[in-house]
C-alpha positions in Angstrom: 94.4 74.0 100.1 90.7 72.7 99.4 87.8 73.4 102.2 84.3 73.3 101.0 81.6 74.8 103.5 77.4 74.0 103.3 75.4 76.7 104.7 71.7 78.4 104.2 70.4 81.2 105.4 66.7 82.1 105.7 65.8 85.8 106.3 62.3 87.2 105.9 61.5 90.6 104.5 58.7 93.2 105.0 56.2 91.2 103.3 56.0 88.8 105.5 57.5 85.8 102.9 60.1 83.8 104.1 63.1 83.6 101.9 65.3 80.8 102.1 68.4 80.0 100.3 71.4 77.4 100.1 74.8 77.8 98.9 78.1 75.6 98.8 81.6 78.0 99.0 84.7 76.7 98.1 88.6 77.5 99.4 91.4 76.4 97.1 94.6 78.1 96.9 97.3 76.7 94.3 100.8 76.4 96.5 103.2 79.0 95.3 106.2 78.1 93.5 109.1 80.1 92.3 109.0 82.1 88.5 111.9 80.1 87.2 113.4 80.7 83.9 112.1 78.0 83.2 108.4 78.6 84.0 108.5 82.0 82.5 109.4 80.5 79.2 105.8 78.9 78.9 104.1 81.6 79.9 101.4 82.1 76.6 100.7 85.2 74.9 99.4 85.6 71.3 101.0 85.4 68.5 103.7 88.3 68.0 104.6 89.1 71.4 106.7 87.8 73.9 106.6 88.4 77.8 110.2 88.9 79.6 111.1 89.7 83.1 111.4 93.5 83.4 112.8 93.8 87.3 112.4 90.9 90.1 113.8 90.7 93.4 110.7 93.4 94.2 109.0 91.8 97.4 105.6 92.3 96.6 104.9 95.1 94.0 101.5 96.1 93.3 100.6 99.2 91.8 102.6 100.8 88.8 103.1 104.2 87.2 104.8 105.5 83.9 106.5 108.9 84.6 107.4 111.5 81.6 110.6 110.1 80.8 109.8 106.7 81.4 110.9 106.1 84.9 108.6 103.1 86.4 107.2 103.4 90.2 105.9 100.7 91.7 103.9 100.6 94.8 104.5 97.8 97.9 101.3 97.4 100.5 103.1 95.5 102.6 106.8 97.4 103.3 104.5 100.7 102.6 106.9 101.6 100.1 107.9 103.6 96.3 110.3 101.9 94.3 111.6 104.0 91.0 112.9 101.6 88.1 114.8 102.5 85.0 116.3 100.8 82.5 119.0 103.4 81.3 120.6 101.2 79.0 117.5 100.3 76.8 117.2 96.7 76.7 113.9 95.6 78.1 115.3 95.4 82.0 115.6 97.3 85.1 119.1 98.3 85.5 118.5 100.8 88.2 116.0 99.9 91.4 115.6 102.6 94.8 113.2 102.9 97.0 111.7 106.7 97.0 108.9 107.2 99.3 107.8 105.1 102.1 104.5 105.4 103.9 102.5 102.6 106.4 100.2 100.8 103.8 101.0 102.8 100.7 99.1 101.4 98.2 97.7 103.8 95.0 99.6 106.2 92.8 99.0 108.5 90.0 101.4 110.9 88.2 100.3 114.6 87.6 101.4 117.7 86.5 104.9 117.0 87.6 103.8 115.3 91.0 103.5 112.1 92.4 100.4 111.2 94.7 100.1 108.2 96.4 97.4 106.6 98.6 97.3 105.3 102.0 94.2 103.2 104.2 93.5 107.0 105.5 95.4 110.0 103.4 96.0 111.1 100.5 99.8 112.6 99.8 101.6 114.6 97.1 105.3 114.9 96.0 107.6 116.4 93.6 109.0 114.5 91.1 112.5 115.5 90.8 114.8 115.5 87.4 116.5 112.4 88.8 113.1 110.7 89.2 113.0 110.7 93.1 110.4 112.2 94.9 110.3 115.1 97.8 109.0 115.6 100.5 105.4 113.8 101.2 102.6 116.1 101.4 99.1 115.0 103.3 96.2 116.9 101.0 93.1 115.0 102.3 93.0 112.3 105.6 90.0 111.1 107.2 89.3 108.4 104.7 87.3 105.3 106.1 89.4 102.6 107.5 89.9 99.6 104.8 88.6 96.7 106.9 87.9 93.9 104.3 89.2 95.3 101.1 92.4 98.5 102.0 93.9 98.6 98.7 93.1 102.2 97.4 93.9 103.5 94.4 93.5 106.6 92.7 93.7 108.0 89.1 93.0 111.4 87.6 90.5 111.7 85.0 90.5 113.9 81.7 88.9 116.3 83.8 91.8 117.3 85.6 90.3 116.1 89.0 91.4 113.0 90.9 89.5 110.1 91.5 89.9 107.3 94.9 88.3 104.0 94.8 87.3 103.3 98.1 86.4 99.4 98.8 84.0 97.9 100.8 84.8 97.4 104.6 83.2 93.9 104.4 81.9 91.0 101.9 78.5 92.0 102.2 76.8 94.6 105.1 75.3 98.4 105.2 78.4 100.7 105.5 78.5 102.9 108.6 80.1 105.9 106.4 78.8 106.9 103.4 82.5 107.0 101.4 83.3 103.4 101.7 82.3 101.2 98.1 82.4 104.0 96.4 85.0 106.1 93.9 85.3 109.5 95.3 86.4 112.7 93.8 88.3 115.9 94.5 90.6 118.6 93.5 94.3 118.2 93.1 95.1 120.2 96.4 91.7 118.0 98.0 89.6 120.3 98.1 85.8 120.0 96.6 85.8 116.3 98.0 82.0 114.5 97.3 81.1 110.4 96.0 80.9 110.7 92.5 79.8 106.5 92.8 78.2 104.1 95.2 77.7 100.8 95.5 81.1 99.8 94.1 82.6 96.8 96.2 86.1 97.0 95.5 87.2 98.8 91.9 90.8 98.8 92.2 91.0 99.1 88.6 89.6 102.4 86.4 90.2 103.9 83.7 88.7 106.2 80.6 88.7 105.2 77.3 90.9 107.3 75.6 88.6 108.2 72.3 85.5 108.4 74.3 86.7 109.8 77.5 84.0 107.2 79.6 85.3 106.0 82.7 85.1 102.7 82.8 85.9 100.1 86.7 85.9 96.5 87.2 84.6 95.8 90.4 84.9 92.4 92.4 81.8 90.7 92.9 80.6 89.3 96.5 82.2 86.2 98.2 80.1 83.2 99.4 77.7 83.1 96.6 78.7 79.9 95.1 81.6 78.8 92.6 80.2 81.1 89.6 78.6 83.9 91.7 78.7 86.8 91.8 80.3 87.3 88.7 83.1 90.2 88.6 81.8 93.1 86.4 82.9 95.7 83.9 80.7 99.2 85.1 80.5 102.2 83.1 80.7 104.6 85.7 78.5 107.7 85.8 78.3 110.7 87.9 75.7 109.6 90.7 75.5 106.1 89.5 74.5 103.1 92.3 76.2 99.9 91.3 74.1 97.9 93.2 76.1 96.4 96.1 75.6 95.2 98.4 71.9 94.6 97.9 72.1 93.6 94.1 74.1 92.7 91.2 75.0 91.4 87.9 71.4 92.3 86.0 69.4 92.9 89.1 69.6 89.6 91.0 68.9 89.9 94.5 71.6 89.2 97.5 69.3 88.0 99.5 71.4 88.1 102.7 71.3 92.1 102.8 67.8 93.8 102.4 67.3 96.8 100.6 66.8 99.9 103.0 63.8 101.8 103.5 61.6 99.3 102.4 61.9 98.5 99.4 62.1 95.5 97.7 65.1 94.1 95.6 63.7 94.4 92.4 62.7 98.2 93.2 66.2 98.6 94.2 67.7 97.3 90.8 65.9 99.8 88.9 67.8 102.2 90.5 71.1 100.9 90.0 73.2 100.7 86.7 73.7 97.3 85.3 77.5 96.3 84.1 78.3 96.6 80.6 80.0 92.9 80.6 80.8 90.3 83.1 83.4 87.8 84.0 84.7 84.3 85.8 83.1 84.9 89.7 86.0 85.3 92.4 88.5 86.1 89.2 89.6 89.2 91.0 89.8 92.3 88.6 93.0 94.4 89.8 94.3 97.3 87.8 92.8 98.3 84.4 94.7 100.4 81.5 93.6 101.1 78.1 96.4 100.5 75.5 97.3 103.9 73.6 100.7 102.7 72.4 102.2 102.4 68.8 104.2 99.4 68.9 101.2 96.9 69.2 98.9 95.9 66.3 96.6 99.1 65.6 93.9 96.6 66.7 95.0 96.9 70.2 94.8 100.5 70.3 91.3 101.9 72.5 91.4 98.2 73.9 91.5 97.7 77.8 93.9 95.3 79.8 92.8 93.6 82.8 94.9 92.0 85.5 93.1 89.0 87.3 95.0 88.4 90.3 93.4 85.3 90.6 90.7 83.2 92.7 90.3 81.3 96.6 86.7 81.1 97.1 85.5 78.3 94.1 86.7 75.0 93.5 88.8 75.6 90.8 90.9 78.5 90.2 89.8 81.6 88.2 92.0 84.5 86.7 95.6 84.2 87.7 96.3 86.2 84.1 95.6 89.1 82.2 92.6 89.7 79.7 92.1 91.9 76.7 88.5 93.2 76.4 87.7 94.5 73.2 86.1 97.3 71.9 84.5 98.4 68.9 83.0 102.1 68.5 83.9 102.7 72.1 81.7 100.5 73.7 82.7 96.6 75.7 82.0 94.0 73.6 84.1 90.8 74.7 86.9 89.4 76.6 89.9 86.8 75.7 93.0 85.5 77.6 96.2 87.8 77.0 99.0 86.6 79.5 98.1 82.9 80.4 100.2 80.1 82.7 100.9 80.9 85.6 99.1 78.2 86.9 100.7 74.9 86.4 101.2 71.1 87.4 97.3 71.2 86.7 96.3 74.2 88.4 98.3 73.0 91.7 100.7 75.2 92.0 101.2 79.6 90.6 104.6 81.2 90.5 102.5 84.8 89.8 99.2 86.7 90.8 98.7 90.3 88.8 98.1 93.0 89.8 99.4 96.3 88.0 99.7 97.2 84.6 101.6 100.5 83.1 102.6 101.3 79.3 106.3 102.0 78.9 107.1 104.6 76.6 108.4 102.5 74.0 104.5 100.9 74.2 105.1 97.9 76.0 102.9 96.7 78.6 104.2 96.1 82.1 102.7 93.4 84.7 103.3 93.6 88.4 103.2 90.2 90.1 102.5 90.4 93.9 103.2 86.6 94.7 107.3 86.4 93.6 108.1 90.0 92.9 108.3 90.4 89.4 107.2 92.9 87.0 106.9 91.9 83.4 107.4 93.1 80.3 104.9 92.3 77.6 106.4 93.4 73.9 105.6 93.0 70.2 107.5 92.7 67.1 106.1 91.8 63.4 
């Protein structure tokens, strides 16, 4: 489907100065198709590796985690569900498939200390991992959470710290929040307690993570919609205690939205110098979804201290962005560049997708796992010399 809209706006701000602006949006969605053998077979990945279906059949799995002895879980927004996967016979599929929790609009998990917690719109839960890999009773620790409007997907990760930490997306595309934890990544105790923003002005980070030599937490968040084919790009944040990311008043390196004034005020270039600026940026509308940082042994030592980004994939631009997963490299710790990893799963010239990604978990053997939301698949991404 392809819809383009025209439209201005024209706002004025305490100076007096009119400001005027006009911007062409885009809709085009590539029909889905199914993730036939064939398809799957031309999916591209770099030299050494090969990319396999590890379980299918899944509805519409988003979210993944890696227990201790290597069971898989894999979140489901829509059914609100926990599936546990294992393959107990050791040869690269999912043998063994139940469904283990169930909560409306389950969405975010982590794996702690023996525990499962998983995220709803509203609450936060905990539950026992048992020896066969199912999970007890749910257990609400922290409720009260703003409603999701625009962007529900939580997610939630602990940090090296010991503390856990809940991205909170934006109720909208673009406005002043009514509460003061939506756009932001919020932390708290295991048990809830000691709840407070650590960040603001975060949009929609679904994907976080901390380097595992330098212990920085890094988020991709997704930029605003209705900017125009190659804005707002999506961007890579180092996030800091207190930081202000910018949204919804600014963004990339300090440009101003000018639909949504700065408050109290000020102007948008006094704003930006109160914000943090990303550390890189990618492909506008691209849609950054979960974000892990390879720590393996079976891929090249290169790889190791390197993140993986899942782009689920574009609808606001005229032709597609993401629909694949990205390596962004790093050298002494710090973000220096980004290059395709998993490619094709657009095809017949970008009409038609057979898979949008989402989640991404390290198996224990160190190969990388991809959820696809679209047809139900997760994938298995190996390497061999």
């Amino acid at each position: 489907m392809s819809l383009a809209l025209a439209f201005s706006a024209a706002t004025a701000q305490n100076s007096g100065k009119p400001i005027t602006a006009s911007i062409e949006g885009h809709i085009y969605k590539p029909a889905k198709v199914p993730a036939s053998d064939e398809r799957v077979k031309q999916l591209k990945v770099p030299a050494g590796f090969t990319i396999t279906k590890f379980a299918e059949n899944l509805n519409k799995p988003r979210i993944l985690a890696t227990g201790a002895d290597g069971t898989i879980y894999a979140t489901d927004r829509d059914k609100g569900t926990v599936t546990m996967l294992r393959d107990t016979n050791n040869d690269g599929k999912a043998d063994q498939q139940q469904v283990v929790a169930a909560k409306e609009k389950m969405h975010g998990i982590a794996l702690h200390n023996g525990k499962a917690y998983l995220m709803a719109v509203n609450e936060v839960y905990t539950a026992d991992i048992r020896s066969d890999g199912t999970l007890g009773e749910l257990k609400m620790i922290a409720k009260d959470f703003p409603d999701g409007g625009q962007h529900a997907n939580r997610t939630l990760r602990f940090g090296p710290d010991g503390l856990l930490y809940i991205s909170v997306g934006s109720t909208c595309n673009a406005c002043e929040e009514t509460s003061k934890e939506s756009a932001t990544l919020v932390q708290m105790k295991p048990d809830g307690s000691g709840r407070r923003v650590f960040a603001r002005g975060l949009r929609n980070t679904i994907g976080f993570a901390w380097h595992p030599q330098t212990k920085v937490l890094y988020g991709f968040d997704h930029g605003i919609d209705w900017l125009g084919d190659t804005t707002q790009k999506e961007e890579l944040n180092k996030i800091e205690d207190g930081g202000d990311y910018g949204w919804p008043y600014v963004y990339e390196d300090g440009k101003a939205n000018l639909a949504d004034e700065p408050p109290k005020g000020m102007t948008w270039e006094e704003y930006a110098k109160k914000t943090k600026f990303p550390e890189l940026t990618y492909d506008a509308h691209a849609a950054p979804m979960d974000l892990h940082f390879y720590n393996g042994s079976q891929f090249p030592k290169e790889y190791t201290g390197d993140a993986f980004v899942a782009l689920h994939g574009s609808w606001n631009r005229s032709e597609p962005a993401g629909y694949k997963v990205v390596r962004v490299r790093f050298e002494n710790g710090e973000p220096r560049s980004m290059e395709d990893f998993v490619t094709g799963f657009l095809v017949n010239g970008n009409k038609e997708v057979f898979g949008r990604v989402v989640g991404l978990a390290q198996h224990k053997d160190g190969s990388l796992l991809v959820s696809d939301d679209e047809n139900g698949v997760i994938y298995r991404v190996t390497y061999k010399k």
